[in-house]
PANUZA-964249 format. One line per 2 residues: their letters; for each residue x, y negated, z of N, C-alpha, C. Coordinates in nm, 3 decimals. Example, Ala and Ser with C-alpha at 12.3 -4.5 7.8 and 13.67 -1.06 7.14 Angstrom:
# residues 2
AS> 1.319 0.569 0.780 1.230 0.450 0.780 1.320 0.330 0.780 | 1.285 0.225 0.708 1.367 0.106 0.714 1.290 -0.003 0.787
# end
This chain:
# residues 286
XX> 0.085 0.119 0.000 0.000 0.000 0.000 0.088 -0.124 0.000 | 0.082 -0.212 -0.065 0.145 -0.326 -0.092 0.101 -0.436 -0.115
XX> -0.016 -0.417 -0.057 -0.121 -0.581 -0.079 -0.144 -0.603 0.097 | -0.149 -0.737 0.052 -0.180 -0.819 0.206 -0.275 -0.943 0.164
XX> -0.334 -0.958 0.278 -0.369 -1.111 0.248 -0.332 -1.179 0.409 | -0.287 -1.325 0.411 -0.255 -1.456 0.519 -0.375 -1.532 0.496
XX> -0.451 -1.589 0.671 -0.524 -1.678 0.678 -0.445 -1.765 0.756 | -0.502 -1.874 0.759 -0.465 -1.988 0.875 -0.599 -2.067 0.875
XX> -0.591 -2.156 0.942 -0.718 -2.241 0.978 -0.668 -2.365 1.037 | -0.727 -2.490 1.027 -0.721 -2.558 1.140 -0.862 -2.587 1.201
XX> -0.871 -2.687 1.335 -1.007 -2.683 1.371 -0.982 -2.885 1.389 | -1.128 -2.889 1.435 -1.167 -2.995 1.443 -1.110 -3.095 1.590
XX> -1.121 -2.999 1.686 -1.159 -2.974 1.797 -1.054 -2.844 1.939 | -1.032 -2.927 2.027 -0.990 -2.789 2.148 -1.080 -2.621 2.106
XX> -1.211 -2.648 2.060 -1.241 -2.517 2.069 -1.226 -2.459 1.952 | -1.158 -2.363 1.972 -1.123 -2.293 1.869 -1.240 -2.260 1.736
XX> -1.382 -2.233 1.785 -1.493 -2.222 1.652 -1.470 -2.318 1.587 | -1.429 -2.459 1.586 -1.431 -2.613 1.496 -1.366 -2.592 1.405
XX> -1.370 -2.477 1.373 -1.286 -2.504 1.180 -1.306 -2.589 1.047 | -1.245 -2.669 1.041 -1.259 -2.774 0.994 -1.203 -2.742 0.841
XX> -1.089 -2.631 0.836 -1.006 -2.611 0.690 -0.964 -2.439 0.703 | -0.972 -2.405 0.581 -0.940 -2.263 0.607 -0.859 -2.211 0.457
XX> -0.769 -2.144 0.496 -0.673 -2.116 0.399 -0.639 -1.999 0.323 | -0.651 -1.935 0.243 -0.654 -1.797 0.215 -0.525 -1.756 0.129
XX> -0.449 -1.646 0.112 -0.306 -1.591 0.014 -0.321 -1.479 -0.002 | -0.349 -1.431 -0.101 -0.307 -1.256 -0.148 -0.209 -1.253 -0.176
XX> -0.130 -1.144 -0.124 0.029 -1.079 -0.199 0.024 -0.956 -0.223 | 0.076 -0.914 -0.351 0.053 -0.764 -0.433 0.237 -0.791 -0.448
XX> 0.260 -0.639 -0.429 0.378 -0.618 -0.492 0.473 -0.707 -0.463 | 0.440 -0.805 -0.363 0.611 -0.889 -0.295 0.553 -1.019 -0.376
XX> 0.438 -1.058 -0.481 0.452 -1.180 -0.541 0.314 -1.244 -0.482 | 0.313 -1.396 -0.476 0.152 -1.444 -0.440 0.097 -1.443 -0.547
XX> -0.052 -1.361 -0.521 -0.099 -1.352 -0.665 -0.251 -1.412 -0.681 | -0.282 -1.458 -0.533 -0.421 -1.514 -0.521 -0.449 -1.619 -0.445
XX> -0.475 -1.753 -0.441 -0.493 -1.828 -0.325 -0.619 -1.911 -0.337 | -0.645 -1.935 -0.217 -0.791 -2.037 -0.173 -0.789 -2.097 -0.089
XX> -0.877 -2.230 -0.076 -0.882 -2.328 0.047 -1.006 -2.372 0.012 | -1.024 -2.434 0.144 -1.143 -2.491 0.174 -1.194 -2.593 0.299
XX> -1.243 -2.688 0.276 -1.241 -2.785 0.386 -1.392 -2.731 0.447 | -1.415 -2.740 0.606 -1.529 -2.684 0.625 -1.569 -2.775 0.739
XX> -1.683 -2.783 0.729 -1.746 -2.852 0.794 -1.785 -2.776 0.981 | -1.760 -2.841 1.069 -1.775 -2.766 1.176 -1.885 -2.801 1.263
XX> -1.961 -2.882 1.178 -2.056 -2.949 1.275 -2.039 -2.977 1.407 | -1.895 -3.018 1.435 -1.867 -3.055 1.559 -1.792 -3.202 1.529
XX> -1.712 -3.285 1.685 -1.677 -3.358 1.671 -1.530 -3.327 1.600 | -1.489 -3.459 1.596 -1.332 -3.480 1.541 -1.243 -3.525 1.654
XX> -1.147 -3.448 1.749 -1.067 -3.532 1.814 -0.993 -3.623 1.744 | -0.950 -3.686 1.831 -0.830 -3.796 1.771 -0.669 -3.688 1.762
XX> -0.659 -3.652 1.854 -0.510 -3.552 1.840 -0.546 -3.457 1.744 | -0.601 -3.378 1.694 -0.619 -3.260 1.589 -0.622 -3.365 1.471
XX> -0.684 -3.460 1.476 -0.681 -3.556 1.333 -0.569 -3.617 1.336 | -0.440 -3.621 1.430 -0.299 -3.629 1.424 -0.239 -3.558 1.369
XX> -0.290 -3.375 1.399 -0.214 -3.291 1.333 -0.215 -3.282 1.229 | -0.323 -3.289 1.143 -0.338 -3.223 1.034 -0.398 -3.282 0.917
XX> -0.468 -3.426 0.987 -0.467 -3.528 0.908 -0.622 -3.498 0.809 | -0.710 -3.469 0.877 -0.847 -3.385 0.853 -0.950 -3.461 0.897
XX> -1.024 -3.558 0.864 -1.113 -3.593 0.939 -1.289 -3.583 0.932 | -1.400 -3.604 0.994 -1.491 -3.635 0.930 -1.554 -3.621 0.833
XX> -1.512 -3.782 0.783 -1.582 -3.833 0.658 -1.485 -3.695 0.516 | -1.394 -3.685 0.550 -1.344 -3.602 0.461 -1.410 -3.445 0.445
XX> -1.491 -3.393 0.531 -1.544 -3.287 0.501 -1.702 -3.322 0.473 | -1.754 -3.424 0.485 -1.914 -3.440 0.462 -1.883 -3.384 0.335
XX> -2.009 -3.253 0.319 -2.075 -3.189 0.203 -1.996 -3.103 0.186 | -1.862 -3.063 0.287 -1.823 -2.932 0.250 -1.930 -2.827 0.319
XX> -1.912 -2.688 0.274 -1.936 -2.570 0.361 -1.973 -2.573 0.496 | -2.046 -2.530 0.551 -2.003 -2.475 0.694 -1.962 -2.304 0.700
XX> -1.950 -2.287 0.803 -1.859 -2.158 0.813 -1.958 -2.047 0.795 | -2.094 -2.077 0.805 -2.192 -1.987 0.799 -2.183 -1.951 0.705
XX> -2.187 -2.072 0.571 -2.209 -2.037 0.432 -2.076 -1.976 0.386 | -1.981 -2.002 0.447 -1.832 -1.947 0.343 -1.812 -1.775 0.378
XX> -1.945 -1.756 0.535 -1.884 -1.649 0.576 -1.919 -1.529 0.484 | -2.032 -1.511 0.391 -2.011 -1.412 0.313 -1.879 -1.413 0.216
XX> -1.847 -1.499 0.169 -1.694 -1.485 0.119 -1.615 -1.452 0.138 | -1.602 -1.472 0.298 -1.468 -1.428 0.353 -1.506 -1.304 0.398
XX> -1.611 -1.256 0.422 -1.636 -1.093 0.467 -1.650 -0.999 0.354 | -1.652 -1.051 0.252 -1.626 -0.999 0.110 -1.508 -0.926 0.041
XX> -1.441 -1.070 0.109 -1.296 -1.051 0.076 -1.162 -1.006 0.147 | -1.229 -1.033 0.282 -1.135 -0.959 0.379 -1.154 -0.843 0.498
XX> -1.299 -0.780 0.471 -1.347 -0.691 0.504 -1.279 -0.544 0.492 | -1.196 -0.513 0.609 -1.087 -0.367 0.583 -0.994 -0.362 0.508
XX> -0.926 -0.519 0.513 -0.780 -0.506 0.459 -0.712 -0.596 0.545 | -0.598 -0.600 0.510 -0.499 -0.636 0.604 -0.468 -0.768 0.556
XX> -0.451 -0.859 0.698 -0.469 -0.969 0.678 -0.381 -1.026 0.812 | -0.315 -1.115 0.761 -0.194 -1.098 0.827 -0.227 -1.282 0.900
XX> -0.162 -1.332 0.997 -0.182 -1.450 1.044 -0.039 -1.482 1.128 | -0.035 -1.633 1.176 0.132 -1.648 1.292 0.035 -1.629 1.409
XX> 0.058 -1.573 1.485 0.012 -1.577 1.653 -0.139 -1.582 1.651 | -0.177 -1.545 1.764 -0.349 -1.538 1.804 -0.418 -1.660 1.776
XX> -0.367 -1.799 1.721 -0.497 -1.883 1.698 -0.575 -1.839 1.558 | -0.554 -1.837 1.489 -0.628 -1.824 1.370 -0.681 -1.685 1.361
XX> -0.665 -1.572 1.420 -0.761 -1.455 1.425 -0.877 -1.470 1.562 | -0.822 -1.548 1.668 -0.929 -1.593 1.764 -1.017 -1.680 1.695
XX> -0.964 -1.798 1.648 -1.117 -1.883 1.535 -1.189 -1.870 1.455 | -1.168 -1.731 1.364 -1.206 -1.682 1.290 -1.341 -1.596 1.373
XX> -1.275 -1.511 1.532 -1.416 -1.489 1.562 -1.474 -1.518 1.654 | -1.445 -1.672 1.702 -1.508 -1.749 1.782 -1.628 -1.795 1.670
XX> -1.567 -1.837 1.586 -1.654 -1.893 1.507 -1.784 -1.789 1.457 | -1.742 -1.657 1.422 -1.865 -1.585 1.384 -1.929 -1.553 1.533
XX> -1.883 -1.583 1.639 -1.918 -1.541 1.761 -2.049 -1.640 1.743 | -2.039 -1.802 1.717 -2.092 -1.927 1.770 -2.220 -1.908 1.615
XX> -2.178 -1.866 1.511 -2.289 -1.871 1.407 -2.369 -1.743 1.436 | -2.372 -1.674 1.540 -2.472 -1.516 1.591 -2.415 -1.421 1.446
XX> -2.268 -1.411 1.359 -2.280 -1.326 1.318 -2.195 -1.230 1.313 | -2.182 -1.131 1.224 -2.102 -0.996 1.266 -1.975 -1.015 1.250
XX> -1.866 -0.966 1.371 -1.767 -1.000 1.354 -1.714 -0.926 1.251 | -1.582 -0.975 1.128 -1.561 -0.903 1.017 -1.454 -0.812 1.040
XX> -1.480 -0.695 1.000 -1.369 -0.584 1.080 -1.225 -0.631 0.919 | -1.156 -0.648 1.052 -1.025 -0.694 0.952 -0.882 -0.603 1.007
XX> -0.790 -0.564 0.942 -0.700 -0.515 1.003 -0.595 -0.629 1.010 | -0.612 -0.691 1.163 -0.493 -0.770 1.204 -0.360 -0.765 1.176
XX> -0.245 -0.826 1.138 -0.102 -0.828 1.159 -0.061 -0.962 1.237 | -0.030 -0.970 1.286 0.072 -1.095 1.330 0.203 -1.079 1.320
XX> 0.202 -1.170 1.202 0.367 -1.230 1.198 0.488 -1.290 1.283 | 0.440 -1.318 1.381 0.504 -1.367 1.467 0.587 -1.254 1.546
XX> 0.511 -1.108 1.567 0.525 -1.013 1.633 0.675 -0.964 1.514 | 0.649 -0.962 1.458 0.736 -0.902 1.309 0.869 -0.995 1.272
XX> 0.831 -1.115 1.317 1.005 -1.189 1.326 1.012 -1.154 1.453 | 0.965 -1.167 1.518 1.070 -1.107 1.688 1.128 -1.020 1.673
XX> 1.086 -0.900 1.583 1.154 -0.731 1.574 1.198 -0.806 1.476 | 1.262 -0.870 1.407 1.352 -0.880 1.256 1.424 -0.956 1.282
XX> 1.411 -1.077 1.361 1.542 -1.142 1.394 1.630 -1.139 1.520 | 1.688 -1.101 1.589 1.744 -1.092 1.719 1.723 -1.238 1.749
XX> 1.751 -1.335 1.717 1.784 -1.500 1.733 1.644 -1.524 1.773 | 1.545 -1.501 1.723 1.390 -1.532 1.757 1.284 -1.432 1.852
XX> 1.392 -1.360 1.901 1.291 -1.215 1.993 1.239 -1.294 2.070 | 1.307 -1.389 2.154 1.258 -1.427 2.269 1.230 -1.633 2.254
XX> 1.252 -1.684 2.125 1.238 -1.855 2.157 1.245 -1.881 1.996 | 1.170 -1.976 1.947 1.209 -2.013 1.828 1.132 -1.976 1.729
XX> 1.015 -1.871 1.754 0.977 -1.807 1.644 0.804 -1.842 1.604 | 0.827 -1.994 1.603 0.691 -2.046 1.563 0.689 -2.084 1.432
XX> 0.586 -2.079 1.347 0.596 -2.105 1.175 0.697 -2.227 1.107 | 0.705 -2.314 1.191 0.744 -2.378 1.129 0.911 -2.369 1.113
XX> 0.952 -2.339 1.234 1.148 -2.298 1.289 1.180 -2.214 1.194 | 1.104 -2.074 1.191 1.156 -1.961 1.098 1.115 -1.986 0.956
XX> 1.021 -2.078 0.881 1.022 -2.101 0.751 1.155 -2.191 0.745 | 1.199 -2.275 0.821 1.307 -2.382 0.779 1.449 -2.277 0.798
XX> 1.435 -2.185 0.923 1.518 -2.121 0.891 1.543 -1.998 0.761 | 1.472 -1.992 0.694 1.468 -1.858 0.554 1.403 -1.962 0.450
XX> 1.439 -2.124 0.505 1.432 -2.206 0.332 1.333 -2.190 0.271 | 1.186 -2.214 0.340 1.084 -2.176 0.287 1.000 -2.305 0.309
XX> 0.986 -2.370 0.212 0.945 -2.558 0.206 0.807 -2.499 0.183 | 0.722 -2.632 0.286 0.619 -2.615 0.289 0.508 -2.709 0.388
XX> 0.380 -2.771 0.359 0.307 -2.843 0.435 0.270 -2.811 0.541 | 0.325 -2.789 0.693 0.278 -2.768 0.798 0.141 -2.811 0.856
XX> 0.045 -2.709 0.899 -0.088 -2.803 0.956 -0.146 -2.810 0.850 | -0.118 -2.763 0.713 -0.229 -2.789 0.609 -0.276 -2.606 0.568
XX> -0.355 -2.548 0.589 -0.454 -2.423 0.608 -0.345 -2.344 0.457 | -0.352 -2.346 0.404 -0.354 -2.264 0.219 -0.185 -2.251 0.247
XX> -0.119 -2.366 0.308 0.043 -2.386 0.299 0.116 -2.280 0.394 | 0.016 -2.343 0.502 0.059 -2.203 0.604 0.045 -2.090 0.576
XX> -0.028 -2.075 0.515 -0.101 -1.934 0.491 -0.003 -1.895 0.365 | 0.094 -1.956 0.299 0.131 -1.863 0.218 0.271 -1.909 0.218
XX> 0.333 -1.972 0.349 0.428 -1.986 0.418 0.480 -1.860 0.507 | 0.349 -1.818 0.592 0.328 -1.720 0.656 0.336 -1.597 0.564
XX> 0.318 -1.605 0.436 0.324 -1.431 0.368 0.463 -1.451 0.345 | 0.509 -1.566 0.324 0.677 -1.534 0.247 0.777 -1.501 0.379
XX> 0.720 -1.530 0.504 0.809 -1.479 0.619 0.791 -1.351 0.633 | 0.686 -1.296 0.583 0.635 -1.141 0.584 0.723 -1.063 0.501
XX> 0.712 -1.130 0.331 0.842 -1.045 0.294 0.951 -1.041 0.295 | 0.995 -1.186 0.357 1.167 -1.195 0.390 1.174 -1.093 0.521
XX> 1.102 -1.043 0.629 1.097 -0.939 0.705 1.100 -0.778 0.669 | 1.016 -0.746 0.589 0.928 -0.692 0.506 1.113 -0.649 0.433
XX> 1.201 -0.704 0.412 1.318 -0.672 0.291 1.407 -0.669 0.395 | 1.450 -0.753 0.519 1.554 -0.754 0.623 1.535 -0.606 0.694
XX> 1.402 -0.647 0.719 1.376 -0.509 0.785 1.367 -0.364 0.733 | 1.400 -0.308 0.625 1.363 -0.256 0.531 1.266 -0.134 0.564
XX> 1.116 -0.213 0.611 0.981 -0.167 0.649 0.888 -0.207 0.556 | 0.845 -0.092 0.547 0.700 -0.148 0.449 0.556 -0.202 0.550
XX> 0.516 -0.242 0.505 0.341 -0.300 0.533 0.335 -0.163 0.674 | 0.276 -0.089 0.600 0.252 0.003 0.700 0.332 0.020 0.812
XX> 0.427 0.054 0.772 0.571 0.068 0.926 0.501 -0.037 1.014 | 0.495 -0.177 0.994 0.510 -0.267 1.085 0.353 -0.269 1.159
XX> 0.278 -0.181 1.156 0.133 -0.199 1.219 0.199 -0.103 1.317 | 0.289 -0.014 1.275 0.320 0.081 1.435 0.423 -0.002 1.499
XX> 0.510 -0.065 1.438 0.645 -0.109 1.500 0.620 -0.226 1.608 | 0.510 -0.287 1.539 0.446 -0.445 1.607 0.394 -0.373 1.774
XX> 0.333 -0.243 1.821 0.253 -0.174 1.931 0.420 -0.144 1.998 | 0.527 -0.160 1.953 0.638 -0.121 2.020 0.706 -0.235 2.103
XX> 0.780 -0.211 2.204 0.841 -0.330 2.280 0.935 -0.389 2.151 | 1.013 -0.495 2.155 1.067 -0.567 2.114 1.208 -0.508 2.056
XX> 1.282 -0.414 2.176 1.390 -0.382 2.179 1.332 -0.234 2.193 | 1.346 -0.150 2.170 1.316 -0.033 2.141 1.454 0.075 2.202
XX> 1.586 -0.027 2.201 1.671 0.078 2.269 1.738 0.064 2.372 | 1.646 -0.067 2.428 1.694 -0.136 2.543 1.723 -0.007 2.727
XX> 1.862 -0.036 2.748 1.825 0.052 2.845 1.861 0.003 2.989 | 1.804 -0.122 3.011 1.818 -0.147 3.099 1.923 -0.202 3.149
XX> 2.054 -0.240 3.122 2.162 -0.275 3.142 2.167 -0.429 3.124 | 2.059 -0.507 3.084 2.111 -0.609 3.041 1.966 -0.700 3.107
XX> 1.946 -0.804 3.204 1.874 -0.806 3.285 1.816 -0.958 3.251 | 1.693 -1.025 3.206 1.672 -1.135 3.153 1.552 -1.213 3.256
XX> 1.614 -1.312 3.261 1.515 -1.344 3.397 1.411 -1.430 3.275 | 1.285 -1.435 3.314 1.188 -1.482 3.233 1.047 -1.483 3.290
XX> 0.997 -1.622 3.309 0.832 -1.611 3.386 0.749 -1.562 3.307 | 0.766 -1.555 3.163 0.628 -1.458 3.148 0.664 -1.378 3.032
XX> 0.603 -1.251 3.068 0.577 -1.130 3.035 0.682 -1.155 2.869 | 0.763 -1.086 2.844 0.831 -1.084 2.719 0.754 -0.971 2.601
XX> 0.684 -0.894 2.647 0.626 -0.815 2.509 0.453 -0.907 2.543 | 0.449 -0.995 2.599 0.298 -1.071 2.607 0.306 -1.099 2.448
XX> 0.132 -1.148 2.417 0.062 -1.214 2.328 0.147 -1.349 2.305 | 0.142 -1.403 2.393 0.188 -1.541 2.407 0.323 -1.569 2.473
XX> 0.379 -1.483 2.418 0.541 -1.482 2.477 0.630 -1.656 2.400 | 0.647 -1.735 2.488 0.740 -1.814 2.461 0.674 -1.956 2.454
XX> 0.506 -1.901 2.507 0.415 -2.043 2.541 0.457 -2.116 2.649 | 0.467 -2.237 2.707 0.463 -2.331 2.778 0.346 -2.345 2.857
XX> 0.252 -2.308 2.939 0.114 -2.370 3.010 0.107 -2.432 3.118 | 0.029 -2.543 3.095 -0.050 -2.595 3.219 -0.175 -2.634 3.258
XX> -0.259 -2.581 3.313 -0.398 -2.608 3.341 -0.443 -2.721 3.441 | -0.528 -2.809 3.404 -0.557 -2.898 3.483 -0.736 -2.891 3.518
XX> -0.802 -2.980 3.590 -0.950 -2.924 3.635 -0.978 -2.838 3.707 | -1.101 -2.797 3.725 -1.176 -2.721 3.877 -1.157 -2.585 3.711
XX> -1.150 -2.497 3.700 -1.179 -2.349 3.650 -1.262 -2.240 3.709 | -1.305 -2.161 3.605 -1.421 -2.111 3.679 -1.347 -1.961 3.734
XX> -1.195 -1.978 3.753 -1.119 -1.823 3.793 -1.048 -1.958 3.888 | -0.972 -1.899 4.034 -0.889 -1.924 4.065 -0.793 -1.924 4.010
XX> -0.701 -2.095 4.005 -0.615 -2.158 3.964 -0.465 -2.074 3.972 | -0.445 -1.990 4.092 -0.376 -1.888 4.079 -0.385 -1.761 4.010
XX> -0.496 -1.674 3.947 -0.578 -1.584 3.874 -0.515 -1.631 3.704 | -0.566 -1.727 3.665 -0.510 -1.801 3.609 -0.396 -1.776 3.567
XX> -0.314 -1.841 3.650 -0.184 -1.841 3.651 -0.110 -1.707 3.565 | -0.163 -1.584 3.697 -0.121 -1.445 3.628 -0.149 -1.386 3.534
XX> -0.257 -1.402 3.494 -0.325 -1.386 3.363 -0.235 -1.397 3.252 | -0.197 -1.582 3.264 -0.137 -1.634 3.166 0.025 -1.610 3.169
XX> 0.067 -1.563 3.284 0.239 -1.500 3.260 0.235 -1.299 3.241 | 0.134 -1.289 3.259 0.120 -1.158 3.219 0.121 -1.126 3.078
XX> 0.087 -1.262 3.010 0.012 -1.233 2.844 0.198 -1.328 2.811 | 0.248 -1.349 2.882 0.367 -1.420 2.845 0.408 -1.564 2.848
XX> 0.321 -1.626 2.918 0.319 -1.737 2.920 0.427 -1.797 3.059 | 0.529 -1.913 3.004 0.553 -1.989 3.110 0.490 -2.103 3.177
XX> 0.478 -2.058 3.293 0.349 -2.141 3.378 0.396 -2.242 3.465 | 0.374 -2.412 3.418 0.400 -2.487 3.521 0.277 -2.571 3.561
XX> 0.371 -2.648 3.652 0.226 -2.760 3.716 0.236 -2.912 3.651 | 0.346 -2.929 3.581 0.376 -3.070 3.473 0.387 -3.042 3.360
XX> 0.299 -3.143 3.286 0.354 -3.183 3.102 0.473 -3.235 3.066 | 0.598 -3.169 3.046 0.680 -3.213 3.021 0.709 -3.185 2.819
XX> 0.810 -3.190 2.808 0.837 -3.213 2.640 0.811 -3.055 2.572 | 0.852 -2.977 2.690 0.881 -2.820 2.671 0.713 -2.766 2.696
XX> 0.597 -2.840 2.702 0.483 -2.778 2.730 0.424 -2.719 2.565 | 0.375 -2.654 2.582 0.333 -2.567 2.428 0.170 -2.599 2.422
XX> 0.074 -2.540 2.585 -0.041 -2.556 2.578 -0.089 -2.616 2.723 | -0.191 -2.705 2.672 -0.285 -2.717 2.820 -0.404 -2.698 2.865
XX> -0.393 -2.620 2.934 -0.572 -2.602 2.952 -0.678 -2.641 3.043 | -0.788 -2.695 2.975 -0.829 -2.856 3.083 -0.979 -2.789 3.107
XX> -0.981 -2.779 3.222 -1.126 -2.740 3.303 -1.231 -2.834 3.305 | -1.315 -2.805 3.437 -1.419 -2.931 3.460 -1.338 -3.029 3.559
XX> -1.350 -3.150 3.494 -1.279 -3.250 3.591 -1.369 -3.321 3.661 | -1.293 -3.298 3.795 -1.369 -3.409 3.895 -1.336 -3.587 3.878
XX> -1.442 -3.641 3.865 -1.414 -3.824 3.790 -1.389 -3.874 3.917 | -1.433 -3.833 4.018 -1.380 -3.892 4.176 -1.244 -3.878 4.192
XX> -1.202 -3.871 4.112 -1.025 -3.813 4.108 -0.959 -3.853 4.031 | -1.037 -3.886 3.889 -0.949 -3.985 3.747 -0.930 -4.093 3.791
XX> -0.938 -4.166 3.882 -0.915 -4.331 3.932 -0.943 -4.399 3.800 | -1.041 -4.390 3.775 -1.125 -4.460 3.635 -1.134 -4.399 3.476
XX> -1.058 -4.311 3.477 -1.041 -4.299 3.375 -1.098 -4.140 3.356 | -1.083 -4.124 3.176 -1.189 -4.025 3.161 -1.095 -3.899 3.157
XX> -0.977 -3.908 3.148 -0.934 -3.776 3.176 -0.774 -3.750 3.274 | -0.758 -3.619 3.272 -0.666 -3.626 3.388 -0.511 -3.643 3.348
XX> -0.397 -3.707 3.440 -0.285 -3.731 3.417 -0.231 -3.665 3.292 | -0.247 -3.577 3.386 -0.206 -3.451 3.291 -0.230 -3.388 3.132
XX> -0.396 -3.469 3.106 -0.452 -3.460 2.980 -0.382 -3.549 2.879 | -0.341 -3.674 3.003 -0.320 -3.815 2.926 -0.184 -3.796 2.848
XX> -0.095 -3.730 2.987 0.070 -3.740 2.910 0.037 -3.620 2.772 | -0.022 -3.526 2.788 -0.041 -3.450 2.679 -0.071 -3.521 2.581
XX> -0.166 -3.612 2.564 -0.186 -3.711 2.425 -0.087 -3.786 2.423 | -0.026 -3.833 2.515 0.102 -3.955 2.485 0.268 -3.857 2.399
XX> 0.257 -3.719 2.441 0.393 -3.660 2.395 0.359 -3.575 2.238 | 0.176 -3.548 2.210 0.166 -3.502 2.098 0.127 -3.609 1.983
XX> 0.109 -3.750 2.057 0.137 -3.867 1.996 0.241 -3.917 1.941 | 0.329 -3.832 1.998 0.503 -3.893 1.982 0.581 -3.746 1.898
XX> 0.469 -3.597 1.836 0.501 -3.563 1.720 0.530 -3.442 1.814 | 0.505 -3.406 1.937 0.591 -3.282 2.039 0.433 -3.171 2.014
XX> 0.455 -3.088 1.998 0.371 -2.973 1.949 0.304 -2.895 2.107 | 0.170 -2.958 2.130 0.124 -2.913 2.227 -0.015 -2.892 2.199
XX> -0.096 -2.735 2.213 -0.209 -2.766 2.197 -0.307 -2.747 2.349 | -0.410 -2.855 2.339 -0.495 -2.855 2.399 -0.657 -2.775 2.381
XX> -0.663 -2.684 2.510 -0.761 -2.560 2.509 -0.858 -2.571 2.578 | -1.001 -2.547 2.572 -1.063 -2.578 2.687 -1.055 -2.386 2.765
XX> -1.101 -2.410 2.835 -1.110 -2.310 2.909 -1.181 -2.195 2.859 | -1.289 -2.201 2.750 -1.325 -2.063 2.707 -1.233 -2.011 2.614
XX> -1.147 -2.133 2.547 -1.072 -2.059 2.434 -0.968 -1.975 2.514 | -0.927 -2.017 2.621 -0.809 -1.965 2.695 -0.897 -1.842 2.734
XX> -0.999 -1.829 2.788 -1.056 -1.672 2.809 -1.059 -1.616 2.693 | -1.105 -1.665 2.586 -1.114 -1.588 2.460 -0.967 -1.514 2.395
XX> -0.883 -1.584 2.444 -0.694 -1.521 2.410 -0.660 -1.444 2.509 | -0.727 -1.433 2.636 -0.700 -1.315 2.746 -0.761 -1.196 2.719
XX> -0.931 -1.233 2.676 -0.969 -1.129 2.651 -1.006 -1.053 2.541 | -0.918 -1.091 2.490 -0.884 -1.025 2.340 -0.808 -0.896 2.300
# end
């Protein structure tokens, strides 16, 4: 088997259903041989930081799609094949979103790429191995944050793996269920707060707000799945995840310190996303 297809998405919005753009790539035989995009309407709002990222707004999707209507397309087309994505956002939005339109989730056979440069590069097992680092590192030019670019940014890291690694498609659906290091024996001792074969190995978190799990619960959850867990937004934060806030506590303002420096450092171009709290259940319990 030698066909794949890459999605990506962006959203509107913290919650992951707000898909606002969606990106599609077939690869046959090592070449791209099919691509699609689409701006989609999410019938939700527009933050101001996501319309930083990706430069998506509004008025720019009136009279596209909504996700309801595109979803026979995409269950058409990616219904029991393999479909490859970087990390858990874009296979979580995909079925948040059919979660939020009441419809059937589309049975897809997952890959994550991300899992597949960790086993292919030693340099990226453990830091470094987010879409954009490893395309610049394997010289692979391309529009970051724009749905179709990623998405077929993301297949060409597949076959520069895919040839380093000299694994086919198949190999890597078993190799990806394997630890990282496979001949590791213990001799070599890596101190690290969260979980190194986690989902979210090499995330940054901090949660702010009342949550509906203890703030410590939380915590473990999120270094269990791999996450490093602090109590400040500093430059090194990846994600934040913002509960119900008490306003007796913002000293006027509508959101918390912590929300704020997050807009002031992804204002200033530092790659942090902001989650509300179901999306963060929705990546635990996945």
């Amino acid at each position: 088997m030698n066909e794949f297809y890459v999605l990506d998405v962006e959203t509107a919005n913290a919650d992951y259903s707000s898909i606002c753009q969606i990106g599609l790539a077939k690869f046959e035989n090592g070449e791209l041989t099919e691509k699609w995009e689409s701006l989609i309407d999410p019938d939700d709002y527009f933050d101001g930081m996501n319309i930083s990222i990706h430069g998506i707004t509004e008025k720019m999707v009136k009279g596209s799609p909504t996700f309801e209507e595109i979803y026979p397309k995409l269950k058409n087309i990616l219904e029991n094949k393999i479909v490859g994505h970087h990390m858990p956002f874009d296979r979580i939005a995909i079925n948040r979103a059919c979660e939020l339109a009441e419809l059937d989730l589309i049975e897809i056979n997952w890959l994550d790429s991300a899992k597949i440069v960790r086993r292919t590069w030693e340099e990226f097992a453990y830091k470094g191995f987010g879409l954009a680092n490893i395309a610049d590192h394997l010289d692979i030019e391309f529009e970051h944050h724009n749905a179709l670019q990623d998405a077929i940014a993301t297949g060409k890291v597949m076959l520069k793996a895919f040839e380093k690694s000299e694994m086919t498609l198949e190999d890597w659906f078993g190799r990806v269920k394997r630890p990282i290091n496979i001949y590791a024996n213990g001799s070599t001792t890596i101190k690290l707060d969260g979980n190194p074969e986690g989902l979210l190995y090499g995330e940054n978190i901090v949660f702010t707000g009342a949550l509906m799990i203890p703030r410590a619960e939380a915590g473990k959850i999120a270094s269990e799945l791999g996450c490093n867990v602090s109590n400040s937004i500093t430059k090194k934060t990846t994600m934040l995840v913002v509960g119900i806030q008490d306003t007796t506590k913002l000293a006027g303002y509508a959101k918390s310190s912590k929300h704020r420096k997050a807009e002031e450092l992804i204002n200033k171009g530092i790659g942090i996303r902001i989650l509300s709290e179901n999306d963060f259940s929705a990546i635990t319990n996945d």
